[in-house]
N, C-alpha and C positions, 0 to 999 in steps of 0.2 A: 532536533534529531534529523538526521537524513535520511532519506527516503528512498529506500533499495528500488534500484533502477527499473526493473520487471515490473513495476506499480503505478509507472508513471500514464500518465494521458496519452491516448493515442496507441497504446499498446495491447496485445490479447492474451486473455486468461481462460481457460476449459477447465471446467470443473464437473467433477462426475457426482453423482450423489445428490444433484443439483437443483432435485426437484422440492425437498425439506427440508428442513433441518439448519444445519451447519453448511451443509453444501450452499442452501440456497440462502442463505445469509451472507454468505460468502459471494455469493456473487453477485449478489445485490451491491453490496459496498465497493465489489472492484468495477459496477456499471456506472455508482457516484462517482469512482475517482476518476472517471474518462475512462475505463479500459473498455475494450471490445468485450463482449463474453461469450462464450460457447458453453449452453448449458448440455448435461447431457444425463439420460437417467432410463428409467426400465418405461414406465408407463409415461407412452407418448401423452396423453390428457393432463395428466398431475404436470409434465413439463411443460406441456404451452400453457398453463394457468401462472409458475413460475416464469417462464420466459415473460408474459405479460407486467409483471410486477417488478420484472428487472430491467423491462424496456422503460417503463416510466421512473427509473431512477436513475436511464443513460440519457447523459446531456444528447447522444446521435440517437436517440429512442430506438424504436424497432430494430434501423436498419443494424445498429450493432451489435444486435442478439441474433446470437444462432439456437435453436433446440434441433438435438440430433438425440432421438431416442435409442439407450444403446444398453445393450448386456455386459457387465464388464468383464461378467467371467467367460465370454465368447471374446475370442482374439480376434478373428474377423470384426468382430461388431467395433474392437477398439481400431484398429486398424480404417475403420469407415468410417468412424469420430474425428479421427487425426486427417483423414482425406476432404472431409467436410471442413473442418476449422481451417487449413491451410487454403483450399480452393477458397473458401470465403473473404477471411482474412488475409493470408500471405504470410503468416507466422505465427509462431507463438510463445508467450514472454512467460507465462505461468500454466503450470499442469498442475490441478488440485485434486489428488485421487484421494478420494471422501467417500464412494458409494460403501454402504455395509450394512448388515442387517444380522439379527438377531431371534430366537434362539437358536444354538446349535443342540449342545447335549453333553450328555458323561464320560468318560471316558469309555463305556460299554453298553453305548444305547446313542439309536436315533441316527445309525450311520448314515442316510440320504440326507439328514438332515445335515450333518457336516460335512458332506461331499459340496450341498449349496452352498453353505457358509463359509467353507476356505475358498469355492471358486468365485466367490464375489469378495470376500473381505481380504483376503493375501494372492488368489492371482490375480486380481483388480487390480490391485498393485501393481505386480509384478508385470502386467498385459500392459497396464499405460504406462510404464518405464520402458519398458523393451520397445514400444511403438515409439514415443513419443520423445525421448533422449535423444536417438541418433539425429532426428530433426533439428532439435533443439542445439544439438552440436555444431549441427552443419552452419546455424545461423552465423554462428561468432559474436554473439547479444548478449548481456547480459539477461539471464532467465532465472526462475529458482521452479524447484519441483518442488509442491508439498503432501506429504502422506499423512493420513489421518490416521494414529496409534489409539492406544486407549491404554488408562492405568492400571484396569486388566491384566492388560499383555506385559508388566513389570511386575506387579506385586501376586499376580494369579488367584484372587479369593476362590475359595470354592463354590461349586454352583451351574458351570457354563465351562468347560474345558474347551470346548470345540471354540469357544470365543476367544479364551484366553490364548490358546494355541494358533489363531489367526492372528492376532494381535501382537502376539510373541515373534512372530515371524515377521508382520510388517516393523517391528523397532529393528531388528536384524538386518531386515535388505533394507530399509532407511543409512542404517548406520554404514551400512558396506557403501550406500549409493553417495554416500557424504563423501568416503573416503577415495573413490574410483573417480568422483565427479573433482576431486582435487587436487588429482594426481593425472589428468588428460589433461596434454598438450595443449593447450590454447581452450579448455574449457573455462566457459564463465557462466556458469550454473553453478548455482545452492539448493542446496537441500536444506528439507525441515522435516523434521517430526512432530506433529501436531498431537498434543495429549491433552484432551479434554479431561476434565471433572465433571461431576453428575449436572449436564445438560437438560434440558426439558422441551425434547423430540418427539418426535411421529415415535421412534423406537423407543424411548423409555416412559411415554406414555404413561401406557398399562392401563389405559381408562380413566384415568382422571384430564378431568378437562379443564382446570387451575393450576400454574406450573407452583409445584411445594416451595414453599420459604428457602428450605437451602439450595434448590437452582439455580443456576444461571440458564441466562436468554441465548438463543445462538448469536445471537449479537453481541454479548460480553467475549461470548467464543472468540468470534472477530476478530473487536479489538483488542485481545493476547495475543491473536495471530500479527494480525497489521504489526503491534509492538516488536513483536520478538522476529521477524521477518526483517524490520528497519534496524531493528540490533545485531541483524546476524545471527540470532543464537537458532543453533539445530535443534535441542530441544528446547519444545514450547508447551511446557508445563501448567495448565489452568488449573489454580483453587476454583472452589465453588463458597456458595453460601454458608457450606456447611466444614469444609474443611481446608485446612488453610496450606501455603507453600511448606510449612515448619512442618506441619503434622504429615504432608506429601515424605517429605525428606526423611522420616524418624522410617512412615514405612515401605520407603523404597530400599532405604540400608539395614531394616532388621531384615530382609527377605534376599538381599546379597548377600548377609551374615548367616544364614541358612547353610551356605555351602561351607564358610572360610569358619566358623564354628562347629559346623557339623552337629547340624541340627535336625533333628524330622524336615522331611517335608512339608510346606506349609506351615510352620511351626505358628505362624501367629494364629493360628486358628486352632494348634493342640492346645488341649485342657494342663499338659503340665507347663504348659509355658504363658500362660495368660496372665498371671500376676506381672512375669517377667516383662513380658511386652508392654500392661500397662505402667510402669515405672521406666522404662526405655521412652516411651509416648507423653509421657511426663514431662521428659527431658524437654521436648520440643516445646511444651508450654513457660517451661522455665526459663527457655531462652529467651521465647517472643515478650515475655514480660522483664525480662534484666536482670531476671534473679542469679 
């Protein structure tokens, strides 16, 4: 398999979110493959303890880690990210906009609460695009941008609107930034949408301190990223332990079928349609076995 140029040695990746999780999985592994890194995240403490861990897994140690503690949903703060990694480095070959947190609320409750949550999980986004593309353009490099989505933001279970509704947003400006970023003149940037399955994070937590049997590590996260990045593919779709790419796909398409059936909203979660759903879900088991 060939190995998308932005990943190569020698090259710089900024990653927000970067202090836990996925983020910081992620940048651990692009410190292994020779990249520069710039980590960046809310609490300065939590990031030099990652920055530390990601210097000892860069062949240039220290000197090729940056930590720049940063707000994402402050434009300023991303603007001084992007001022930092270039004064340090000279460029950048990979933007991994990752930072996000959780809970928001209902559709009629907890509004501060969702005013934080879209300003860190969709204009997070939307802040390190706007910074960080025109740069990116200007280089004439091969770079890729990756946004961190959630299955969330496709299938919408009930529970967390305000999540899904960030999340809903970021597959949207992913999807426009694929299309805009391959349609500019002399651009050589890729996009990706990064869609985890039930991870085992700082955020999904909840108090237990053994990641559950159907988890995955942020390091499995990883490497679907690595994969589907050297495949090219925009989306980058992660099973987990518990549920698999077949069972992803039965309900990503009962919940598109929603509109083009005309169906309730959310129908996989009304009471009159739950048998229905699970004989549609069936489906997808009968495939993976060859029936």
């Amino acid at each position: 398999m060939s190995i998308h140029p932005a990943l190569t040695a020698g090259r710089v990746a900024v990653v927000t979110g970067a202090a836990s999780g996925i983020g910081r999985a992620a940048a651990r592994r692009f410190a292994a493959m020779g990249l520069k890194v710039c980590l960046a995240d809310l609490s300065a403490e939590a990031l030099e303890g990652a920055a530390a861990e990601v210097a000892a897994a860069a062949p240039g140690g220290r000197a090729a880690v940056l930590a720049v503690p940063t707000d994402v949903s402050r434009l300023e703060d991303v603007q001084a990210l992007r001022d930092a990694a270039y004064a340090a480095f000279g460029e950048v070959a990979v933007l991994m906009n990752n930072a996000g947190t959780a809970p928001g609320g209902g559709p009629w409750e907890h509004i501060d609460r969702w005013r934080h949550l879209l300003g860190v999980n969709l204009w997070g986004v939307i802040n390190g695009v706007q910074t960080f593309a025109p740069a990116m353009l200007e280089q004439c490099t091969s770079c890729a941008i990756v946004n961190t989505g959630s299955k969330q933001g496709i299938t919408c279970p009930p529970g967390d609107a305000a999540y899904n509704v960030s999340k809903a947003g970021v597959k949207a400006f992913t999807e426009a930034l694929a299309h805009s970023l391959r349609n500019a003149e002399g651009a050589r940037i890729t996009a990706h949408l990064l869609i985890p399955g039930f991870t085992f994070t700082a955020m999904t937590r909840r108090g237990r301190s053994e990641k559950p049997a159907g988890a995955w590590t942020p390091d499995q996260v990883v490497d679907m990223l690595m994969a589907g990045m050297n495949q090219g593919d925009f989306y980058i779709l992660c099973p987990d332990n518990e549920v698999s790419r077949a069972i992803d796909n039965r309900r990503i398409l009962w919940a598109a079928q929603d509109i083009t059936q005309n169906r309730p909203a959310l129908s996989r979660w009304h009471p009159d349609y739950q048998a229905a759903f699970g004989r549609f879900l069936d489906d997808a088991d009968d495939a993976a076995s060859g029936l």
